[in-house]
N, C-alpha and C positions, 0 to 999 in steps of 0.2 A: 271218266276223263283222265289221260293219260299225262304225264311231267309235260310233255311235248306244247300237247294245246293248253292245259294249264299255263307256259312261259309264254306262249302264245297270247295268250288271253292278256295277261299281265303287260306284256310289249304293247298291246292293244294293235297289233299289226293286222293289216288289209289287205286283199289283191292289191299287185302281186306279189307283194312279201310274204315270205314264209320262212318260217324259223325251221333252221336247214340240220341243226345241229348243235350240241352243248358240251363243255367239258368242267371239270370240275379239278381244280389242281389244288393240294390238300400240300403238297412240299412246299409249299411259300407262306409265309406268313407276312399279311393275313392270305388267309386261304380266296383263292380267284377263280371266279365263276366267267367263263368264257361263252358267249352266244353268239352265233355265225347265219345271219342272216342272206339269205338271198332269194330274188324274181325269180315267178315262174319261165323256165328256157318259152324264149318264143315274144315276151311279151314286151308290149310298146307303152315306150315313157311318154308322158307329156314336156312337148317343149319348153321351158323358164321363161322363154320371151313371149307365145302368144300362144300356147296350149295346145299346140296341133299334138296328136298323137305322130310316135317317132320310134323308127329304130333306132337300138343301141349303136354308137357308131366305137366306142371301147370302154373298157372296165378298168376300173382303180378301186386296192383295198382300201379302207379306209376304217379306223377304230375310235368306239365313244366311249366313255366313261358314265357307267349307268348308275343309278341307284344299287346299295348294298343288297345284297340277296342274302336276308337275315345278316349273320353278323358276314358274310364273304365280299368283297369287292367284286363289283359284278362289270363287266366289260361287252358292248357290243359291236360285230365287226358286221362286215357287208361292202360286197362289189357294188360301186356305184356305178350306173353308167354314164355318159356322155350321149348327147341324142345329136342326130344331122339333119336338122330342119333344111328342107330347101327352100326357105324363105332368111332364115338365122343362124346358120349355119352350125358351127358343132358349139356345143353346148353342155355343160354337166349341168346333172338335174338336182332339185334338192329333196333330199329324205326326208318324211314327215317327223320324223323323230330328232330331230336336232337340226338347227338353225346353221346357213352356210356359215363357214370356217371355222365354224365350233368343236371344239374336242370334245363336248361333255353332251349327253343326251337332254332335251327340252325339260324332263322330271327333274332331272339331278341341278339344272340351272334352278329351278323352281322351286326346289329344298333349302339350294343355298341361299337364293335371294329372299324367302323367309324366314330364316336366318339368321341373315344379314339386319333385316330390321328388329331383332332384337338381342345381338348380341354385337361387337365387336369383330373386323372380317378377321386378325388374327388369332380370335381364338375360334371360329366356323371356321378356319382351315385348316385347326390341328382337330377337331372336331369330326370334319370331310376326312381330314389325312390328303389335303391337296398342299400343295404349295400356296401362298398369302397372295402373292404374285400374278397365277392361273383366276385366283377368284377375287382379285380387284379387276381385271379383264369382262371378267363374266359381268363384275358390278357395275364399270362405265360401262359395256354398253346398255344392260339395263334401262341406267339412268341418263346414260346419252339419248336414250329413243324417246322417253318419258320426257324432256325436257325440250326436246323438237315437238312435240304435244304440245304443250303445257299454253296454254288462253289466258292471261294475265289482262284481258283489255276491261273486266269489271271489279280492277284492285281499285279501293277508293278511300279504305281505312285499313291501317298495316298498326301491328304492334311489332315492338323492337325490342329484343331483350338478349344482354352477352352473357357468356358463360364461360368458365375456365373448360380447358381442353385438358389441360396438362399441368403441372408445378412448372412455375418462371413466370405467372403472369403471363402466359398465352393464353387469348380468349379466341372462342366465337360467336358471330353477332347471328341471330337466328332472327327471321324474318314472317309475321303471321298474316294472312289474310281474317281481318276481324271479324267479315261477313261468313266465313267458312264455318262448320259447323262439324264437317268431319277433314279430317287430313288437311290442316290451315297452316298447315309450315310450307311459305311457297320459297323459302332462299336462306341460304346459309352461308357465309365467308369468315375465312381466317382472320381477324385482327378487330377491333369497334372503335367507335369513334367515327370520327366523317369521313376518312377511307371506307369504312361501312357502308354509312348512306351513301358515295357516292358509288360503290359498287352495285348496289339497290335498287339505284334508278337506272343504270345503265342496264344490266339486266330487266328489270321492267319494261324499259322499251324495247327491247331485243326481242320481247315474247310478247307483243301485241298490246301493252302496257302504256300509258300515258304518264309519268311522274307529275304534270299539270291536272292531272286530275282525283292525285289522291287529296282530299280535305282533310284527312285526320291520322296525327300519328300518336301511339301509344308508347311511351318511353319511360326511361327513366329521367333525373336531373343533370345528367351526364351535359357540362356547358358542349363537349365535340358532338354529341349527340345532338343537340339542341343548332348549333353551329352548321353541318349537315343536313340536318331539316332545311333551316331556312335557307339554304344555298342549292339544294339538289333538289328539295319537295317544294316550292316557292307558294306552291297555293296550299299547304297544309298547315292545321294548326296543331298544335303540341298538348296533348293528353297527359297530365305526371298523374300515374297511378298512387294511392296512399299507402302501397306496400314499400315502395322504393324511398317512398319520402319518408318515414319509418325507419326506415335501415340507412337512409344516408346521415339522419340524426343518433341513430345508436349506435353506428361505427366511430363517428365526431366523441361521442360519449365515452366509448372504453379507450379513447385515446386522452384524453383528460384524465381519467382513471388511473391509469397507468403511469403516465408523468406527475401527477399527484402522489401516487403509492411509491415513489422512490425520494421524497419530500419527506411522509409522514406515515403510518399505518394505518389501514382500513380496517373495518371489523372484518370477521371473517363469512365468506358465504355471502360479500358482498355483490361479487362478479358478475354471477346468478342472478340475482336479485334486479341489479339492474338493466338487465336482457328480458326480464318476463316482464307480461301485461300488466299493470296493476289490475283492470277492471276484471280478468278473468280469475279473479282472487284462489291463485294456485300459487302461492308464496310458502314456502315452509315457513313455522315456526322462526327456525333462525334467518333466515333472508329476510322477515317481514319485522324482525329485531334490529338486522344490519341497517337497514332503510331507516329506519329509527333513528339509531344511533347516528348513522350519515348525515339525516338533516338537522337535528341538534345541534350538528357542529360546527353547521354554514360555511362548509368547505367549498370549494369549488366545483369537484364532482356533486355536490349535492346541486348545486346549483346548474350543472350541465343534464341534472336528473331533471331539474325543475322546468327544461327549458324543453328538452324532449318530451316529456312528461304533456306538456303544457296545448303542444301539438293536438291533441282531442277535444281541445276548445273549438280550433276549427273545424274538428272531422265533424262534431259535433250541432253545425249550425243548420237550423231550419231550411233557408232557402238558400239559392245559389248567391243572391246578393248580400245576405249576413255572412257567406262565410269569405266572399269578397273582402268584406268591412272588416272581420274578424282577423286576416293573414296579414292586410297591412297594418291593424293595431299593432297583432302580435309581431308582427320585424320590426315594427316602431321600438315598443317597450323592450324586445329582448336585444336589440343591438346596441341597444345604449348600458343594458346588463352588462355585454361581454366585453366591452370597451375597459370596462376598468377594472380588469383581471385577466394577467397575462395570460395564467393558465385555461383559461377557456376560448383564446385563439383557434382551437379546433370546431370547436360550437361556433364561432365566426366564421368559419368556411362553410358550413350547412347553411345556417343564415343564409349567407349571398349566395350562395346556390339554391338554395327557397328563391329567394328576390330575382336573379337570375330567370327560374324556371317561370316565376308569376310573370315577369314582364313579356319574355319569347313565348310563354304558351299558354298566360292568362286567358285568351282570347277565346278558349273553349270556353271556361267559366259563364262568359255572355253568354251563350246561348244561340251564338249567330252573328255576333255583332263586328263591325270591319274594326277593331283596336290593334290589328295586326298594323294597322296603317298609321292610325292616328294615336292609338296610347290611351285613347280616352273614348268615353262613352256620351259623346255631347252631339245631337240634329239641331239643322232650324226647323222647325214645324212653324204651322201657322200662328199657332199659339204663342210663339216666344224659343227663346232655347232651353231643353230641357234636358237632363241628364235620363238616360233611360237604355232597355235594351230591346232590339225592333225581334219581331217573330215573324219571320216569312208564313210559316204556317197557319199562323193565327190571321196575320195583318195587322197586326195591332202593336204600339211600343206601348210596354211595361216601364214605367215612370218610378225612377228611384227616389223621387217625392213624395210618395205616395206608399204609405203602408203596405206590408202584407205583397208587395208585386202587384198591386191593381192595377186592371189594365186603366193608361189614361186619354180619357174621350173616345170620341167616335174610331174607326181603324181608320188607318191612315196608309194609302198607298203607297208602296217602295220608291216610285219615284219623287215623291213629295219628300224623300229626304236628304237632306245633305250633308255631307261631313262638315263639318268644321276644319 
């Protein structure tokens, strides 16, 4: 096997292409590998419009940008032709090896745009050696064609989670399909908050999508987050995952810290200390001193320790209904904590954003139950009025009178119940 059909092979080219010729130019750096492609003389194109076989009706050079040929930049040229249907009249045909108006061959798109998914397009195009420019082109249309695809009519539970982009506080809000299992990022946009959401539904609908039909969304405490739900998702309830409720209590926390430590000194190795888990007992030595020393001293920070700390009461509860009862003690008892200590005003913002997040997206907590409407978990039944939560699945309401979740009485049909 000779260079010829070797580059042959490697082009994967078919009648009637045929690799006509090659050059190799070593005075340029980097060094460029030139290949000159062209039809057997005589042969008939198919038409674009409806496949007929066609004479060439004229020729244009035309040049792609291939894949490197080892370390060389490798370039392929070829006379296209133009066909004259006499049904479609004249026509240029498209080359199987690169997509019309494209300057780069179908491999070389295909390199960059895996790529692209893992690195940054500015540095895949110091990487190519293209311009930034040429391969954001390449990447909308891509993701323009994907996105004309894209079947959004079985989104029914989305999680929502921002991310900084940059330094300045520029985020993006990234958008999941929950049900998805591989590739669940169905949307992404510049900024969060309820410009987010309402970007999210509009999109949704655009791609086959119902925003009245997603029932669940996965967020953080964010009140515009929360705000955007209920305004642009109207039939969704609001998921707070216990990672976000965590981190909006320990953010609250080293800001107490901080306005304290310009008051009075901390021990050292305290900072630490108050970032890590207790339960996963990975404390140094001295952090597990500092902690010590902290609440000995019934500082304030100790006390904003006590208050995030105290958080696993709830993570903590058996059933969905204990840890109900447990989130409103615990806002009960710790709001009346923070009240009489200016310095844990910050631990009073997480609070009512707990209270906030309970009230807008307690509703999951139920299990089903309509408190998005009414706030409360009260039917008539035949029996009288009881406090309870109904189970579609089951048929039957779980009676908060009644120990342990037991179901109470017979099941009872969905229409036998009424709001209050």
């Amino acid at each position: 096997m000779d260079g010829t059909q070797i580059l042959t092979l490697g082009l994967g080219l078919e009648a009637p292409w045929i690799l006509k010729n090659q050059y190799l130019d070593t005075a340029v750096s980097p060094h460029r590998l030139d290949l000159y492609v062209e039809a057997e003389r005589g042969s008939l194109y198919p038409c674009p419009e409806c496949g007929k076989a066609c004479q060439a009706h004229d020729f244009a050079d035309k040049t792609w940008r291939h894949l490197n040929f080892f370390q060389h930049h490798c370039y392929l040229h070829a006379r296209v032709p133009r066909t004259k249907c006499p049904d479609h009249g004249v026509k240029r045909i498209e080359v199987p090896w690169a997509r019309p108006g494209s300057d780069f061959t179908l491999l070389f798109e295909q390199a960059a745009m895996s790529l692209v998914k893992e690195m940054p397009v500015l540095a895949v195009s110091r990487q190519l050696e293209i311009s930034d420019k040429r391969l954001w082109r390449i990447v909308h249309h891509y993701v323009g064609r994907m996105l004309g695809e894209l079947d959004l009519s079985k989104v029914v539970t989305v999680g929502v989670d921002e991310t900084a982009s940059r330094r300045g506080h520029r985020y993006v809000t990234v958008f999941l399909d929950m049900q998805r299992k591989r590739e669940p990022v169905i949307f992404a946009v510049p900024g969060c908050g309820k410009d987010a959401i309402q970007a999210f539904s509009a999109f949704l609908a655009a791609h086959g999508g119902d925003p009245n039909n997603v029932v669940e969304v996965v967020c953080d405490m964010s009140p515009a987050f929360l705000s955007g739900v209920t305004e642009h998702l109207p039939k969704a309830e609001v998921t707070v995952d216990w990672f976000h409720i965590v981190q909006t209590f320990t953010k609250r926390l080293d800001e107490v810290r901080k306005k304290e430590r310009r008051e009075q000194g901390h021990p050292k190795s305290l900072r630490w200390a108050l970032l890590k888990n207790l339960d996963n007992k990975n404390l140094t030595p001295k952090q597990l001193s500092a902690l010590q020393e902290l609440v000995a001293d019934q500082s304030a920070t100790a006390d904003a320790w006590v208050i995030k700390e105290k958080l696993r009461w709830i993570q903590k509860a058996p059933t969905p209904r204990a840890a109900r009862w447990r989130i409103t003690n615990y806002l009960k008892v710790m709001q009346a904590a923070v009240s009489e200590k200016p310095l844990l005003k910050p631990m009073g913002k997480a609070l009512a954003t707990l209270e906030l997040a309970r009230r807008r997206g307690g509703q999951t907590l139920a299990l089903g139950t309509d408190e998005r409407k009414t706030g409360r978990n009260e039917w008539s039944v035949p029996s009288g009025s009881v406090t309870g939560t109904w189970l579609p699945e089951r048929g039957q309401l779980y009676r908060h009178d009644l120990p342990d979740w037991q179901p109470g009485g017979p099941p009872i049909r969905s229409g036998q119940i009424h709001v209050k």
